[in-house]
C-alpha positions as semicolon CSV with decimal commas, in nm:
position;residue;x (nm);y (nm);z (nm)
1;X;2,928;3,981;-0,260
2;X;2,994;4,082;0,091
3;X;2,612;4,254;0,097
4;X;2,440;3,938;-0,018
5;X;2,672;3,711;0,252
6;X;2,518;3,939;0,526
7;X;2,178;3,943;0,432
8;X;2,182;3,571;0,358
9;X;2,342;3,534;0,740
10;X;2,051;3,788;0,817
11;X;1,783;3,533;0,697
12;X;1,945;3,275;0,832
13;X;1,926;3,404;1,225
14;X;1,579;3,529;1,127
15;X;1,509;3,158;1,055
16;X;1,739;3,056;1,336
17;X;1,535;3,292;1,623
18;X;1,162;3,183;1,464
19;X;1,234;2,842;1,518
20;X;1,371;2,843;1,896
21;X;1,031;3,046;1,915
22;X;0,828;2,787;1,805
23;X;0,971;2,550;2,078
24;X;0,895;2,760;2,350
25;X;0,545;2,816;2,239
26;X;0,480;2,443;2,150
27;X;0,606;2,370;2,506
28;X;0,394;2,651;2,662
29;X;0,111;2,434;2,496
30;X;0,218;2,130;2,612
31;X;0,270;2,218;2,965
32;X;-0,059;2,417;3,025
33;X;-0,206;2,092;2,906
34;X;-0,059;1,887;3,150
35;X;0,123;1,657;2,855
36;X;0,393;1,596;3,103
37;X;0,253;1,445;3,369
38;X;0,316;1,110;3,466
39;X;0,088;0,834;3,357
40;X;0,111;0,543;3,603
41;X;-0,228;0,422;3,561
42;X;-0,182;0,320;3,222
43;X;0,247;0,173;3,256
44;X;0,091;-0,032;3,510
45;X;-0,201;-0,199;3,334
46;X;0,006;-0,203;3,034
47;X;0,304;-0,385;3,262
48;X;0,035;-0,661;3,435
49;X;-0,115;-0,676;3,052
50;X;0,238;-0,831;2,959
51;X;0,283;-1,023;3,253
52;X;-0,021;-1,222;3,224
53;X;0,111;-1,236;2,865
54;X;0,465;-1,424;2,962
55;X;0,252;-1,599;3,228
56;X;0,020;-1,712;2,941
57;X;0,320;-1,800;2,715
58;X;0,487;-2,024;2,976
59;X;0,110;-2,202;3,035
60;X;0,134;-2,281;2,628
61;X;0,517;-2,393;2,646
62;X;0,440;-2,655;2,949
63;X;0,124;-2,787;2,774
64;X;0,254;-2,824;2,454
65;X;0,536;-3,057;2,578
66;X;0,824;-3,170;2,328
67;X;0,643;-3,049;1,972
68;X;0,716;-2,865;1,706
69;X;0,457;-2,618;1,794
70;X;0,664;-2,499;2,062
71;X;0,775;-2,234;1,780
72;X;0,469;-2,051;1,792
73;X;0,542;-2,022;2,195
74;X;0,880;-1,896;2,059
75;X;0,742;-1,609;1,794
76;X;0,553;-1,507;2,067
77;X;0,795;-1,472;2,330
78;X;0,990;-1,234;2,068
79;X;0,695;-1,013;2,082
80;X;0,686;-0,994;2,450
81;X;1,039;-0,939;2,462
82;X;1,001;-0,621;2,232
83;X;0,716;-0,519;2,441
84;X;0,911;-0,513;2,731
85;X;1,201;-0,379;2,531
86;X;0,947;-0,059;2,480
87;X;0,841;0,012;2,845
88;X;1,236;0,037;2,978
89;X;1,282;0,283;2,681
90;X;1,024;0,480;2,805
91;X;1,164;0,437;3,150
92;X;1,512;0,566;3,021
93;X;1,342;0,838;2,923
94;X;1,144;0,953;3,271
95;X;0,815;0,905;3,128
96;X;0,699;0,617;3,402
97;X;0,801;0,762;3,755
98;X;0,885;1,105;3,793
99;X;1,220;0,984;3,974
100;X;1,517;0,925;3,834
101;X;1,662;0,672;4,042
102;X;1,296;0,476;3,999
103;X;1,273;0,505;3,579
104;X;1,690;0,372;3,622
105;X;1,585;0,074;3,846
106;X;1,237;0,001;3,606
107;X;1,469;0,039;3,307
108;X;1,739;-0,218;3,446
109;X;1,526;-0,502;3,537
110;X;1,329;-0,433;3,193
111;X;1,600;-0,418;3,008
112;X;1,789;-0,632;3,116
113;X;1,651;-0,895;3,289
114;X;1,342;-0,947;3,107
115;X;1,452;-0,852;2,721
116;X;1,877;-0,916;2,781
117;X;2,005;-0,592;2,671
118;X;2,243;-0,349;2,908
119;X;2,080;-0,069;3,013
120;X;2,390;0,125;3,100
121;X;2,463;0,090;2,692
122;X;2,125;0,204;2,582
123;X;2,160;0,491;2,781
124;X;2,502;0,590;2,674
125;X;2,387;0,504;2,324
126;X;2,069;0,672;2,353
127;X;2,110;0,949;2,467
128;X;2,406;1,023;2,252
129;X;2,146;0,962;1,919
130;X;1,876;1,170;2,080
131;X;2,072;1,463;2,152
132;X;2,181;1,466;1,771
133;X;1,994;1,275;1,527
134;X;2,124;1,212;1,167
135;X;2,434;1,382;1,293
136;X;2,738;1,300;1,109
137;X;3,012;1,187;1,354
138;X;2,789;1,246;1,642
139;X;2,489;1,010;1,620
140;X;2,579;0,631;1,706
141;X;2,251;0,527;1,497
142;X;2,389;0,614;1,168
143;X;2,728;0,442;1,245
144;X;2,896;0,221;0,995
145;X;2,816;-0,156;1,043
146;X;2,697;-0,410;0,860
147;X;2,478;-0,156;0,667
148;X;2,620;0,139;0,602
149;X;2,391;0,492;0,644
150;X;2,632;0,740;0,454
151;X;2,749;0,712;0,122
152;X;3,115;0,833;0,233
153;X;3,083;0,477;0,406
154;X;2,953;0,265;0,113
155;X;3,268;0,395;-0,042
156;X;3,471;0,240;0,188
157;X;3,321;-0,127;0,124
158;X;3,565;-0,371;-0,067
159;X;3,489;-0,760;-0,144
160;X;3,157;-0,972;-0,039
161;X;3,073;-0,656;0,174
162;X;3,033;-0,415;-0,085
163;X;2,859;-0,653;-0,278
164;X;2,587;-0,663;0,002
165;X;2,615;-0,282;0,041
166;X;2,537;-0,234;-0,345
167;X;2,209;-0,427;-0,246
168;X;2,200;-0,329;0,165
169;X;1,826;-0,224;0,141
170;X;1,662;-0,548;0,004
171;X;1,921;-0,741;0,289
172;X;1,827;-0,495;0,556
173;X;1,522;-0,666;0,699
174;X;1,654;-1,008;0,675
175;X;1,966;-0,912;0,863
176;X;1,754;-0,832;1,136
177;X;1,701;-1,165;1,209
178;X;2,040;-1,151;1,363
179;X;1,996;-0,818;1,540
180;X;1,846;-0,981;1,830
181;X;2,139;-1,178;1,898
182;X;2,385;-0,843;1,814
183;X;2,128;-0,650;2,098
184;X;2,264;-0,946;2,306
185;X;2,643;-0,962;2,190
186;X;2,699;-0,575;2,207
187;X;2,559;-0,590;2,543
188;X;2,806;-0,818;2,699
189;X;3,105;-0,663;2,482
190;X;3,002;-0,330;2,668
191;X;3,014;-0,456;2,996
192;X;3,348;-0,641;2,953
193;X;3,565;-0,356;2,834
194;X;3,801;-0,168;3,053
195;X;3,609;0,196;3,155
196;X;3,441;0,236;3,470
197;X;3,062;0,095;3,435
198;X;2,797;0,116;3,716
199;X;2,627;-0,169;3,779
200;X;2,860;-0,406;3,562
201;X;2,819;-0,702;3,759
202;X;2,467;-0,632;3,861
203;X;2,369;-0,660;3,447
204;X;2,608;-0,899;3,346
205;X;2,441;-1,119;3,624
206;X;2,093;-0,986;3,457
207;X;2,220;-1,045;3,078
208;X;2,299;-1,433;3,210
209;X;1,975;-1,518;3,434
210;X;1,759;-1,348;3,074
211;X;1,985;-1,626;2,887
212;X;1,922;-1,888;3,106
213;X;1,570;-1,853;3,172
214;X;1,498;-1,871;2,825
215;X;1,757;-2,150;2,720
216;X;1,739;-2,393;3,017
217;X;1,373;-2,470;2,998
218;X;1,419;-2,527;2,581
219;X;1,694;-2,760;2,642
220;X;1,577;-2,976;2,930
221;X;1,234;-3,024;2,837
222;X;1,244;-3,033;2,454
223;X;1,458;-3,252;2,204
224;X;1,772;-3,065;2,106
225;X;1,652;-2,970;1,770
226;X;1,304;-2,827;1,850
227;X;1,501;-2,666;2,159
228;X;1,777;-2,497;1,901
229;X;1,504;-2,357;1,624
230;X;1,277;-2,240;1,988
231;X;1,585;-2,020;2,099
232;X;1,668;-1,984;1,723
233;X;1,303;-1,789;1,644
234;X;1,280;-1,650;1,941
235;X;1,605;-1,426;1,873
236;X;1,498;-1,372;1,513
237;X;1,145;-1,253;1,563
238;X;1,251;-0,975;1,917
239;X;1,539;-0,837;1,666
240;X;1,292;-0,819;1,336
241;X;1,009;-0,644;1,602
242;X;1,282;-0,432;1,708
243;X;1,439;-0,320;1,408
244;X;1,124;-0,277;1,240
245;X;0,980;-0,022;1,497
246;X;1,305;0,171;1,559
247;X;1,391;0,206;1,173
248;X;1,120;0,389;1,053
249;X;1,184;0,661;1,232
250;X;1,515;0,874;1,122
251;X;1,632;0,635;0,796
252;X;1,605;0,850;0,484
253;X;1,536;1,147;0,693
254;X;1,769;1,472;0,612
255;X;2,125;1,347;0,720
256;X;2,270;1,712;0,949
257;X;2,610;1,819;0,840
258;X;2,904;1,728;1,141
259;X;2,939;2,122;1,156
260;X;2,607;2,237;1,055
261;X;2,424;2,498;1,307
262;X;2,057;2,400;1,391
263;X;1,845;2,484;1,711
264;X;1,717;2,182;1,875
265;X;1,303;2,258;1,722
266;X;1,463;2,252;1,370
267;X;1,728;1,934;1,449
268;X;1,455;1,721;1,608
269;X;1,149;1,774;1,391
270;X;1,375;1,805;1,072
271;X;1,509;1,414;1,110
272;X;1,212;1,270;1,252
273;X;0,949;1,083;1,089
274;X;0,608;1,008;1,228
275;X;0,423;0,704;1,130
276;X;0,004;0,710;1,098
277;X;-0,200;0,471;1,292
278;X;-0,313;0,624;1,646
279;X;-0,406;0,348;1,850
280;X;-0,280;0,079;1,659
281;X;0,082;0,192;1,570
282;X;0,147;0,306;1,922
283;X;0,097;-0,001;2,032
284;X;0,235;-0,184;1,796
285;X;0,537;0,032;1,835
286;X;0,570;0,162;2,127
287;X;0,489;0,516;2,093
288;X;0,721;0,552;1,883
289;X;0,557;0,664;1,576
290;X;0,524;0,996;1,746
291;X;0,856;1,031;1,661
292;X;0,865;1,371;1,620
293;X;0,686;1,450;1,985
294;X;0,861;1,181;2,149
295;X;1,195;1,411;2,029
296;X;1,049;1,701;2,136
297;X;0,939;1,588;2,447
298;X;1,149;1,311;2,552
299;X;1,012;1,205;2,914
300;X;0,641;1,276;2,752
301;X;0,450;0,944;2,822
302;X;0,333;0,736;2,594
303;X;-0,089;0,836;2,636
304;X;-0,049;1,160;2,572
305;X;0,188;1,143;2,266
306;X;-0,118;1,169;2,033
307;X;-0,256;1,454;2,168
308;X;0,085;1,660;2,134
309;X;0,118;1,531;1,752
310;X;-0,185;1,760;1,679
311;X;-0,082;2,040;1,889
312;X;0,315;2,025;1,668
313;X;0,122;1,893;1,367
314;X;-0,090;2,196;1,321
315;X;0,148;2,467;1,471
316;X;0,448;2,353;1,180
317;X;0,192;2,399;0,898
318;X;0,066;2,734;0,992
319;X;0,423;2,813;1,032
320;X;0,555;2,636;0,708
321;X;0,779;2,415;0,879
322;X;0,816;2,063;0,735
323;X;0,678;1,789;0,961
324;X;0,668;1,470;0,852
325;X;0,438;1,162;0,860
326;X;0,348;0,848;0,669
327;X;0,201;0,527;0,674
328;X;0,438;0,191;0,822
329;X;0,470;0,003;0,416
330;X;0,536;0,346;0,283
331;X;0,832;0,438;0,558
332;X;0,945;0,130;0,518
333;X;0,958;0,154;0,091
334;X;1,166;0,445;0,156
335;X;1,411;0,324;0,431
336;X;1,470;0,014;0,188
337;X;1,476;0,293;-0,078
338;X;1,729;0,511;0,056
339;X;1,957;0,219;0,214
340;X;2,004;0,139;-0,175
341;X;2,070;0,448;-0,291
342;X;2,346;0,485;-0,021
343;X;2,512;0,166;-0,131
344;X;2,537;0,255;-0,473
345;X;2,828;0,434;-0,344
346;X;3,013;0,092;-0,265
347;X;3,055;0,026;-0,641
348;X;3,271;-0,263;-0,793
349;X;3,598;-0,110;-0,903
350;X;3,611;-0,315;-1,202
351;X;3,294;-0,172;-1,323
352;X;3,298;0,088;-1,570
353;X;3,253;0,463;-1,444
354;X;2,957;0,500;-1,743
355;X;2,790;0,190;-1,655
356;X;2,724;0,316;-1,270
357;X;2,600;0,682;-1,374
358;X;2,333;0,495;-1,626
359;X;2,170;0,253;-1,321
């Protein structure tokens, strides 16, 4: 017994030193090809590409006048909103300037000011999910909330909310409807609690003026009803975007053990999931259907994402490690998938024990 526990630990340190290897050669690769530099050129087309976007939007809102129409202005707004939402993620994450201080001022006035969300919480946040993904206890992502992620969770469901957990992947993209205004709510709850917050004022002021700018013009120049459902689809669409392109990525992806031992190659490309579509899907997304890279290589910018997902692609398969990628309707199929399979855990405790094992 005590032979087969040491060569088992044996293997496992084998494993343990080939993958911190394959890092440092992937990021050999990487750097010799210059996949880290910065790539102004194309954050600052892409930024004036959305600003003549809004500009466009607000053209359409003032020529439209008091009409029903006005929610197609709205639905679109939502989309710029996640667009913007997008760039001060990547500025979070260094990939626009090569300062700090620069990325934390483009991130701010991003975030906050043009899409309403604190930037001091995404960071905190963030980080915290990028440092351990699918990490029980230690990764905010997979959090209990209105849907629960772990079945130790689901368990703990009781009433109308276990009923919806039982069922929490069908609900799951029609409760992001409302994610847009808990992006908003979570925000402001941050900034009012009692620890020390840089900045507090400065994006509480932000959070308001993003409010106001969007509510004031629907309420003074449309009729209260058609100025309700504007601010109404607005919210719903930016929280549907954004929940659809962040989701994808980690749901029903290996869930890491609160005191399991994994080097950061294995952690990262282990829980990621990459989703097909080049061109397209990064910018429908973000970048982030490079999922994988973007974990690897966190300030990596956006344009040269693709080129990185060949250079990890092909070095996991010669080395037999699993890597991961689909297409957007199957990712989703299996996030809605898994979500119900966790909430099978949150069963009725009137049902009968038989009746649950036969579903």
């Amino acid at each position: 017994m005590g032979l087969r526990s040491t060569q088992v630990d044996q293997r496992r340190a084998a494993q343990a030193d080939q993958f911190a290897g394959s890092y440092k050669a992937v990021a050999q690769v990487v750097r010799e090809l210059g996949l880290l530099r910065r790539a102004r050129w194309f954050y600052g087309l892409l930024f004036g590409g959305l600003c003549l976007a809004l500009a466009g939007t607000v053209a359409g809102f003032v020529l439209l006048g008091d009409s029903w129409w006005q929610l197609l202005i709205a639905a679109t707004l939502g989309v710029i909103c996640t667009q913007f939402a997008f760039l001060a993620h990547e500025a979070s994450h260094r990939q626009i300037f090569s300062g700090g201080p620069a990325n934390d001022r483009a991130g701010r006035l991003l975030g906050t000011l043009l899409v309403g969300i604190s930037y001091s919480w995404w960071m905190g946040k963030h980080t915290r999910h990028h440092a351990n993904p699918n990490r029980v206890g230690k990764d905010p992502d997979i959090e209990i909330d209105t849907i629960s992620f772990l079945a130790e969770d689901a368990a703990t469901r009781r009433g109308l909310l276990a009923a919806l957990t039982r069922r929490q992947g069908y609900a799951f993209f029609p409760l992001l409807m409302l994610e847009g205004i808990n992006l908003h709510v979570s925000s402001i709850r941050f900034l009012a609690g009692r620890r020390r917050i840089t900045g507090r004022w400065v994006e509480l002021g932000l959070i308001a003026a993003h409010l106001a700018l969007i509510a004031t013009p629907a309420f003074v120049f449309l009729s209260p009803g058609i100025a309700g459902a504007f601010c109404g689809v607005q919210l719903a669409v930016f929280g549907v975007y954004m929940g659809a392109s962040f989701a994808p990525n980690h749901k029903g992806m290996p869930i890491v053990g609160a005191d399991e031992k994994l080097d950061f190659f294995t952690k990262q490309v282990r829980t990621s999931r990459n989703i097909r579509g080049r061109f397209w899907a990064s910018a429908l997304m973000g970048g982030l259907n490079y999922q994988v890279e973007h974990h690897l290589f966190p300030s990596m910018p956006r344009p040269h994402l693709a080129k990185a997902r060949s250079i990890v692609r092909d070095y996991c398969r010669s080395r037999g490690i699993p890597y991961t990628e689909t297409s957007l309707p199957r990712s989703y199929a299996i996030v809605i998938a898994y979500l119900n399979e966790v909430g099978l855990a949150a069963r009725d405790p009137f049902e009968c024990p038989m009746l649950a094992l036969r579903r």
